[in-house]
C-alpha positions in Angstrom: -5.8 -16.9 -1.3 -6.0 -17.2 -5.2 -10.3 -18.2 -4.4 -10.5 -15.4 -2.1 -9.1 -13.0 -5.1 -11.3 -14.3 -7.3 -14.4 -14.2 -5.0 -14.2 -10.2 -3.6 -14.9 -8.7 -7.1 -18.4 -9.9 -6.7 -19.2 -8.8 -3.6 -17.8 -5.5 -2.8 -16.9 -1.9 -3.8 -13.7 0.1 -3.6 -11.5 0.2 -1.1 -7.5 1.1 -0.9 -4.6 -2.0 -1.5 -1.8 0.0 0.4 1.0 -1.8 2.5 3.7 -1.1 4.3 6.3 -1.6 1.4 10.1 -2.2 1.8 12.9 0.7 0.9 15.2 -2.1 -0.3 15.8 -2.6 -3.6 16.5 -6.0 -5.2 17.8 -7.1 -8.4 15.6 -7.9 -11.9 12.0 -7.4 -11.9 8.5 -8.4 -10.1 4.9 -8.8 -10.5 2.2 -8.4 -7.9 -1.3 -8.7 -7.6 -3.1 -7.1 -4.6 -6.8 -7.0 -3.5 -8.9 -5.2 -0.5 -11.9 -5.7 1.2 -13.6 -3.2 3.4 -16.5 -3.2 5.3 -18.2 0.4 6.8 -21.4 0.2 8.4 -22.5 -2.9 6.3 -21.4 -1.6 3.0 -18.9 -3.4 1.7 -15.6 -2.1 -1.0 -13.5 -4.1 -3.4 -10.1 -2.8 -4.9 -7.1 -4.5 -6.6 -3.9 -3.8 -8.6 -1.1 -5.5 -10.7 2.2 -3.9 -10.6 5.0 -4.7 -12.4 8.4 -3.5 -10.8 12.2 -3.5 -12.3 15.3 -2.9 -10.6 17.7 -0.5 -13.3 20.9 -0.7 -10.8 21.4 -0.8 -7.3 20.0 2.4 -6.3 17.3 3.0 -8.8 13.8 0.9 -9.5 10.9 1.6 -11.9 7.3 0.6 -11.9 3.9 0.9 -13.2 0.6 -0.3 -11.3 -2.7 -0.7 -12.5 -5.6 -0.2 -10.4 -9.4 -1.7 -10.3 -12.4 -1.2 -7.8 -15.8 -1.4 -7.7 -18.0 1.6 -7.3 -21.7 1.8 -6.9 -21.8 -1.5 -8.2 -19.4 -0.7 -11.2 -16.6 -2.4 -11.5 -14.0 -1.7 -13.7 -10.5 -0.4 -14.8 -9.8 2.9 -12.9 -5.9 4.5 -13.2 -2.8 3.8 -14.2 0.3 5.0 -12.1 3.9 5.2 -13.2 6.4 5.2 -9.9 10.4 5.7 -9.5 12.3 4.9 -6.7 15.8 5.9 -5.3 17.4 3.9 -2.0 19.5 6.4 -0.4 20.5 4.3 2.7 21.4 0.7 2.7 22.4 -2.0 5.7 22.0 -5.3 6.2 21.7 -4.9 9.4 20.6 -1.3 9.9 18.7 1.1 9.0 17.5 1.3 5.0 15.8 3.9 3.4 14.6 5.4 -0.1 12.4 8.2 -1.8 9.6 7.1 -4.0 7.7 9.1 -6.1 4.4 8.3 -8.1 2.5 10.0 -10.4 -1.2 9.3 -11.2 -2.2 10.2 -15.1 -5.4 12.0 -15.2 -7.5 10.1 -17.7 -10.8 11.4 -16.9 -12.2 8.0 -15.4 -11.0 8.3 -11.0 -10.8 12.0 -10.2 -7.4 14.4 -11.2 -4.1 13.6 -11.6 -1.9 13.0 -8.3 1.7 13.2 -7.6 3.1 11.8 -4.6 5.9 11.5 -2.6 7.0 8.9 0.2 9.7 8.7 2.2 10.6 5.0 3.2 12.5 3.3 6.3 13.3 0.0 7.4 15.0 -0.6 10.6 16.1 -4.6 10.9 18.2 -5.5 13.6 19.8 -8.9 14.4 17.8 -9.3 17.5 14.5 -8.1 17.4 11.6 -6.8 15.3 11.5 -6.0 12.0 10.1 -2.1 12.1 8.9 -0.2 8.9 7.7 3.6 8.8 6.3 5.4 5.7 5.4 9.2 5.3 3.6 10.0 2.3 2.4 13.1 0.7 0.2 13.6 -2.5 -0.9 16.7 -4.6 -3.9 16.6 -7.2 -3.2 18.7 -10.4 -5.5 19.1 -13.5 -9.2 19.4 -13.8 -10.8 20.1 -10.9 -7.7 19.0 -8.0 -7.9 18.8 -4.6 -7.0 22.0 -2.1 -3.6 21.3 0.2 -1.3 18.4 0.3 -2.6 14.8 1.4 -0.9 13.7 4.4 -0.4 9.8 5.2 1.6 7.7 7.9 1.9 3.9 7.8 3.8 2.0 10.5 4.8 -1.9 10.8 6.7 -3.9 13.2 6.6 -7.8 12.6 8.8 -11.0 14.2 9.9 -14.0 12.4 8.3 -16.9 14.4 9.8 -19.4 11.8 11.5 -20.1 8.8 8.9 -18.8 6.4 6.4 -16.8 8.5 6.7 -13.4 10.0 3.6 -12.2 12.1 3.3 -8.0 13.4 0.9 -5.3 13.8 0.6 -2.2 11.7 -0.8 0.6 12.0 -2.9 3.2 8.8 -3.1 6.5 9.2 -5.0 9.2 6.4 -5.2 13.2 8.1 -7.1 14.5 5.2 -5.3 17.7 3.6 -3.3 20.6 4.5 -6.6 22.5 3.9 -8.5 21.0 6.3 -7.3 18.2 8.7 -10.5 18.0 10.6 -10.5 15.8 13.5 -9.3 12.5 15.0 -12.9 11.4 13.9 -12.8 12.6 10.0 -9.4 11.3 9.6 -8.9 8.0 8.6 -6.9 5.7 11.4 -6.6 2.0 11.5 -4.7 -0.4 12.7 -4.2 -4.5 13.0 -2.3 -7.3 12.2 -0.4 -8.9 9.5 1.3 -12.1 8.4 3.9 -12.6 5.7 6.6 -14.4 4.1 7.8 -16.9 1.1 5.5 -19.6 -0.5 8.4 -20.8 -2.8 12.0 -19.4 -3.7 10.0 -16.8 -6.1 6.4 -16.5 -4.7 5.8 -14.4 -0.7 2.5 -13.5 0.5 1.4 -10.7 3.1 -2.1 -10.6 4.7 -3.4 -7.8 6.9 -6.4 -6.9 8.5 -7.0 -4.1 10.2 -9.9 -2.0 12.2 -10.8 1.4 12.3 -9.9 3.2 14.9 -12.4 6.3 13.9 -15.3 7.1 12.1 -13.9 8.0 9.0 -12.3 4.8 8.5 -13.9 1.3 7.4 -14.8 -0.8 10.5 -13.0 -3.8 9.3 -10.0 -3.8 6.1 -9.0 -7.4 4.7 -5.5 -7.0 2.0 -4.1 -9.9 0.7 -0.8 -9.5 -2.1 1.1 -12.1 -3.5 4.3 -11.4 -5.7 6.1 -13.4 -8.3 10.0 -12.1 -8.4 10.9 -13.0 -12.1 
């Protein structure tokens, strides 16, 4: 995974490094890295960020996350993001959930500044699937912002098939702005696979691909994260 990290940078563009993150919140701190490849009609998009996430008490996490892509060929430092979380609802064996918000600082390099709220669930039963639902909206402010709010959905239902290994399906979906949805077709919808779990007590991995399921969206998506817990 580390070569294939190392590899995409030199032969891709942007693309996005979203998952289908967890509400719960655990204790002390962590460090991820994440990286994309997309492929739409034989173009090909790179991405990747490093995040760095503490837990302040029970209920309440902070984070920052610094993003990289390659575009047109350029590839370079792009944003910075600064995120707080709340976990409102909390079972082992239930349902969890929490509010995240995250705000993008406008620094003239990726477009405007973005604010954006999602609201996370995990349902985890003793028998059964693991199932995950996100809804996200965003809102550009500053120089030259987006109309509407940006509307997102991400779903994920995985089973442990051992020890260390959970395998599931997910599911993307992007319905452009309150402005103008647009169709099916100029939304972006995807879906696919993904497996995850622990390489050591401190180290887990997730790896998803996915494939659009209309125009909009790249024919083929490729994210790999790993995260330290420190």
């Amino acid at each position: 995974m580390f070569s294939i990290l190392l590899v995409w940078p030199l032969v891709a563009q942007a693309q996005s490094t979203g998952t289908v993150a967890s509400p719960v919140i655990k204790p002390g701190a962590s460090m991820s890295i994440a990286g994309a490849v997309a492929v739409k009609d034989n173009d090909e998009g790179f991405a990747h960020r490093m995040s760095y996430r503490r837990a302040i008490s029970d209920r309440w996490r902070l984070g920052a996350i610094v993003f990289f892509n390659d575009r047109g060929g350029d590839y370079r430092y792009r944003r910075l993001a600064a995120e707080a979380m709340y976990q409102f609802a909390s079972s082992d064996t239930g349902w969890n959930s929490a509010i995240q918000v995250r705000g993008r600082l406008a620094d003239g390099n990726d477009g405007p500044g973005r604010v954006r709220v999602a609201w996370l669930n995990r349902w985890r039963p003793i028998n059964g699937p693991e199932v995950r639902m996100i809804a996200l909206a965003s809102r550009d402010f500053g120089e030259n912002p987006g109309d509407g709010l940006a509307l997102e959905t991400r779903g994920e239902a995985t089973w442990r098939i051992g020890a260390d290994v959970s395998v599931g399906a997910q599911v993307f979906n992007r319905y452009n702005t309150t402005a103008a949805f647009g169709s099916f077709q100029t939304q972006r919808h995807s879906i696919g696979g993904v497996i995850k779990g622990p390489l050591t007590d401190r180290i887990s991995y997730r790896v998803n691909a996915l494939g659009g399921l209309s125009d909009a969206a790249p024919d083929l998506e490729l994210r790999v994260r790993l995260r330290l817990t420190l």
